[in-house]
C-alpha positions as CSV (number, residue, x, y, z in Angstrom):
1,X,43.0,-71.0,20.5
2,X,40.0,-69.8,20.3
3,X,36.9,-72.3,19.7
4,X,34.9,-72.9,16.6
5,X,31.6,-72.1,17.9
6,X,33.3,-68.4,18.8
7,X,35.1,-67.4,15.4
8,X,31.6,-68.1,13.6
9,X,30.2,-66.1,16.3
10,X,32.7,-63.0,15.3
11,X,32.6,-63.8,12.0
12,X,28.5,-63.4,12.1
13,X,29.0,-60.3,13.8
14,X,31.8,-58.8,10.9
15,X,29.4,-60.1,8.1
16,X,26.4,-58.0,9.9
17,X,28.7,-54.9,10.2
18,X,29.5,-55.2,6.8
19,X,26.0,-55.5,5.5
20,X,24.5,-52.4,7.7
21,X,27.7,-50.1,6.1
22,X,26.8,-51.6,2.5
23,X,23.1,-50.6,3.1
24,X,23.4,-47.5,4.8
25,X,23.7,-43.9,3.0
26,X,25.1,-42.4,6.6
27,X,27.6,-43.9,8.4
28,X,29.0,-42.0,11.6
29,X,31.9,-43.3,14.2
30,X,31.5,-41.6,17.6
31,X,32.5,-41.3,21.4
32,X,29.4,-41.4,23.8
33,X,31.4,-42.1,27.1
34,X,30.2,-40.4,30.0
35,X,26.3,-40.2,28.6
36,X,23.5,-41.1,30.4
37,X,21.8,-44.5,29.5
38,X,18.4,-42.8,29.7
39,X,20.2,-39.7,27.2
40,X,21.7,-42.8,25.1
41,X,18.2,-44.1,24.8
42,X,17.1,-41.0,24.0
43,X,19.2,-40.5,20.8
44,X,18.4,-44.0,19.6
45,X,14.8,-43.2,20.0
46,X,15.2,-40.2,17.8
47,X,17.0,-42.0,15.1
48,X,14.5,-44.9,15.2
49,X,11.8,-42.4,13.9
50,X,14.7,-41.6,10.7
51,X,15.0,-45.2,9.9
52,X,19.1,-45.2,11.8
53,X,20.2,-47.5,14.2
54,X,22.7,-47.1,16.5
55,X,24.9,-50.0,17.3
56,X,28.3,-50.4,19.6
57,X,30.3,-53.4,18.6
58,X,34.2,-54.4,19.8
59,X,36.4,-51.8,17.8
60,X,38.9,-55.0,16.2
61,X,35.4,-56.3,15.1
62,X,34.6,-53.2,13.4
63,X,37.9,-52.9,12.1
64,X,38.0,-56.1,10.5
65,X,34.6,-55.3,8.7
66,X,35.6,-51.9,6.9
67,X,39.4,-53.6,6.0
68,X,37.1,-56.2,4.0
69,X,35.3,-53.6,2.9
70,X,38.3,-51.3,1.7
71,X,37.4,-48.4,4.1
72,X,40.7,-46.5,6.1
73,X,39.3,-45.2,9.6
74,X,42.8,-45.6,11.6
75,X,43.3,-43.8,14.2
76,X,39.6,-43.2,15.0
77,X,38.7,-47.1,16.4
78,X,40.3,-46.4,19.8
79,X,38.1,-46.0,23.1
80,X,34.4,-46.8,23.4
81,X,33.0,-46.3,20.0
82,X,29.1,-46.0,18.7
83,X,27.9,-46.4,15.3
84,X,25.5,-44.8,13.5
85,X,24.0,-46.5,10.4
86,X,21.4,-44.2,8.5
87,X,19.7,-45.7,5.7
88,X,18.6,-41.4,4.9
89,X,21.6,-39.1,4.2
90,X,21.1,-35.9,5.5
91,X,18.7,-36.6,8.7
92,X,20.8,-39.3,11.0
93,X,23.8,-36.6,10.2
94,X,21.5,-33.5,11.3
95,X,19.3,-35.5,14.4
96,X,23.0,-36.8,16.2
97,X,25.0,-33.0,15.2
98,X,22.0,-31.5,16.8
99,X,22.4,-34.1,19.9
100,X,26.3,-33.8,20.3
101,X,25.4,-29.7,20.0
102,X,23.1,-30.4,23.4
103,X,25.6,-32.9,24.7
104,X,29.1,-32.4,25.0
105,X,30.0,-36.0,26.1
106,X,29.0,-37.2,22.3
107,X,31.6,-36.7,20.3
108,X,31.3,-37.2,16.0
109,X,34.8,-38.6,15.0
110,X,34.6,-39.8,11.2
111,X,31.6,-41.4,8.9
112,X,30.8,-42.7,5.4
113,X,28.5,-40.8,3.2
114,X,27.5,-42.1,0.4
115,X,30.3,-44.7,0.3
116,X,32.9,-41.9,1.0
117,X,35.0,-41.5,4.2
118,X,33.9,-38.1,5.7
119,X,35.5,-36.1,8.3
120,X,34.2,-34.2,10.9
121,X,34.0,-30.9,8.7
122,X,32.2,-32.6,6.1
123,X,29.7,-33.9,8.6
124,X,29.0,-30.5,9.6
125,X,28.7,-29.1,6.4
126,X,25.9,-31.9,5.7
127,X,24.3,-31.1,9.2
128,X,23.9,-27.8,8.2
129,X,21.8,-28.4,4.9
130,X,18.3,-27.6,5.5
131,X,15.6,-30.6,5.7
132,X,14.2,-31.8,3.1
133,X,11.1,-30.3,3.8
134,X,12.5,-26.9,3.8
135,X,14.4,-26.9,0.8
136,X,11.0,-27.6,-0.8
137,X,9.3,-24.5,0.5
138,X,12.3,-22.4,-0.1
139,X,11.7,-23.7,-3.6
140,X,8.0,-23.2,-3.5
141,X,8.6,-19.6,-2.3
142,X,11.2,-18.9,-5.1
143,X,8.3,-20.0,-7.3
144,X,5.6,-17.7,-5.6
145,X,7.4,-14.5,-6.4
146,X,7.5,-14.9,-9.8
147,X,3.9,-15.5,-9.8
148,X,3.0,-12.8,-7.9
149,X,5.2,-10.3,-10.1
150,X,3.2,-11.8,-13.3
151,X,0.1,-11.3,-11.7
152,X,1.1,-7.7,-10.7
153,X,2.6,-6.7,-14.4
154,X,-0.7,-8.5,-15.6
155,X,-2.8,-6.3,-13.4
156,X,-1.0,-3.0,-14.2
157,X,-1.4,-4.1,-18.1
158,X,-4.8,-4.5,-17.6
159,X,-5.2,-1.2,-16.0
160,X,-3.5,0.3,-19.1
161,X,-5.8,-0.7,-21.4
162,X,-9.0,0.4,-19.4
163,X,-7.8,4.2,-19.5
């Protein structure tokens, strides 16, 4: 039997896994055998900068955090596993897409968006939303237009009325 001093340690380790999913708006399972530590520490260096953390913990670990937590992802907790936790939505999901794009060794298995269990078509479909950044100038832009056609109907009135 295992000692006391190690099921507090697990049980530490289950109660942090459950408090990074409960935080987290993004939460993606994936395979990164056969990556390079230096392109590992790559991809956790580009999430720092997003406010996500990638973490690798024992899969029955893991698994015993999301069954406390109510969340079904069987089938996808065998092999060497990472996890990203995204307190964002959409950038974790578009920063490691982008990566697994460039590397085929990562692999995007399942996640948790917004407290719902995504698949890997889901995750795509957020990936592919633009930045936040450029939905505001697509916006801006929409905006412009009809600016510029008042100012152009404005201008043509005004002409009107001088002849």
């Amino acid at each position: 039997m295992a000692s006391t001093k190690i099921l507090e340690a697990k049980k530490e380790i289950v109660n942090e896994i459950e408090d990074k999913i409960k935080k987290s708006e993004s939460v993606i399972l994936f395979q990164y055998q056969g990556l390079t530590v230096a392109e590992f520490s790559e991809l956790r260096k580009k999430l720092r900068e997003e406010n996500a953390t990638i973490k690798v913990y024992k899969n029955t670990l893991l698994k015993r955090a999301l069954d406390d937590l109510n969340i079904n992802f069987e089938g996808f907790l065998e092999g060497p596993n990472g996890i990203l936790f995204g307190e964002n939505l959409l950038e974790p999901i578009k920063i490691i897409s982008d990566y697994a794009k460039e590397h085929d060794k990562l692999n995007l298995r399942i996640g948790l968006i917004s407290g719902s269990v995504a698949d890997l078509d889901t995750i795509k479909e957020y990936a592919s939303i633009p930045s936040r950044e450029g939905l505001l100038t697509m916006l801006a832009a929409g905006m412009m237009e009809h600016v510029r056609n008042l100012s152009i109907a404005l201008n043509l009135y005004a002409e009107g009325k001088e002849n």
